[in-house]
Phi, psi and omega in degrees: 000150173258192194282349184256017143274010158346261174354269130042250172299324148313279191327317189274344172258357157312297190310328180232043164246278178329326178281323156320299183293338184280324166313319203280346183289145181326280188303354165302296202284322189266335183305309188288336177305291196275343196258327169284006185261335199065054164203159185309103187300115185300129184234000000 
């Protein structure tokens, strides 16, 4: 990598950092629950 992907490299673990809590939330959970049931998510 050079050196001027800093940035970059901030960026992409904000990006999987923020996608870790959204996974981890109920509706996340129920979303993905239901979209592999093929049916409509109780939210």
């Amino acid at each position: 990598m050079y050196a001027n992907d800093n940035g970059y490299r901030l960026a992409v673990s904000a990006a999987a950092d923020s996608f870790c809590k959204v996974v981890a939330t109920d509706a996340a959970k129920e979303g993905i629950a239901a979209f592999v049931e093929k049916r409509k998510p109780i939210w």
